[in-house]
KOLPA-623237 format. One line per field, with one value per residue (C-alpha): residue number from 1; residue in one letter; x, y negated, z. Coordinates in steps of 0.05 Angstrom, whole numbers. Example, Ala and Ser with C-alpha at 12.3 -4.5 7.8 and 13.67 -1.06 7.14 Angstrom:
2
resi: c(1  2)
resn: c(A  S)
xx: c(246  273)
yy: c(90  21)
zz: c(156  143)
***
This chain:
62
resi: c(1  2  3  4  5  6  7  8  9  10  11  12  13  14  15  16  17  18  19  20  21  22  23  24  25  26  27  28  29  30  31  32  33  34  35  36  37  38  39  40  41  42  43  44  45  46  47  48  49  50  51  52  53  54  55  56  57  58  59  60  61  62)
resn: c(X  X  X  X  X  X  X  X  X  X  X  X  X  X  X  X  X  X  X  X  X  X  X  X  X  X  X  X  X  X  X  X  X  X  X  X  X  X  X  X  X  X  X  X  X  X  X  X  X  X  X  X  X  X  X  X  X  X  X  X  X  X)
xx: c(133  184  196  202  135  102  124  91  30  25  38  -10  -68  -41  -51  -127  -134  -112  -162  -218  -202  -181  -249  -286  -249  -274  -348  -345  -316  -255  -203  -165  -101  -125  -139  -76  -40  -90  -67  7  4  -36  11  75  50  28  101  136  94  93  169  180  135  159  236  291  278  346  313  257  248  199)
yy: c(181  153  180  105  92  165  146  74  105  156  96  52  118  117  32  56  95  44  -8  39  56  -22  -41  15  -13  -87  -55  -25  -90  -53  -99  -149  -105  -50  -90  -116  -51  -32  -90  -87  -22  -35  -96  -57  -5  -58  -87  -27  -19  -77  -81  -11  -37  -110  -93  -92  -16  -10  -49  6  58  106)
zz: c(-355  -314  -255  -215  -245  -222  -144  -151  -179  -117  -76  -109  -91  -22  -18  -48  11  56  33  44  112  127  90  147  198  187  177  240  284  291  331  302  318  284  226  229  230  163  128  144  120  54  39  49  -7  -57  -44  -64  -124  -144  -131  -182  -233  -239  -221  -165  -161  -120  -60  -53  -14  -35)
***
């Protein structure tokens, strides 16, 4: 497996995690800032997968 690959797939379980706590969050009337912060943080993970799996690998940090 390719090693590029291997770090998006640990990022994509960390994004997983994420979305379960952002999902808790908005069950539990969190505040719209924390919610914010979640969601900021889920994006930016599915960006750097997505940015290892589909290309431009050298714009990553990981």
């Amino acid at each position: 497996m390719n090693r590029d690959f291997l770090h998006a797939y640990l990022r994509l379980q960390e994004a997983h995690k994420e979305l379960h706590k952002l999902l808790k969050a908005f069950e539990t009337d969190a505040s719209n800032e924390e919610l914010r912060r979640l969601l900021g943080e889920t994006y930016r993970l599915l960006n750097m997968v997505e940015t290892v799996v589909l290309g431009d690998r050298d714009n990553v940090q990981l």
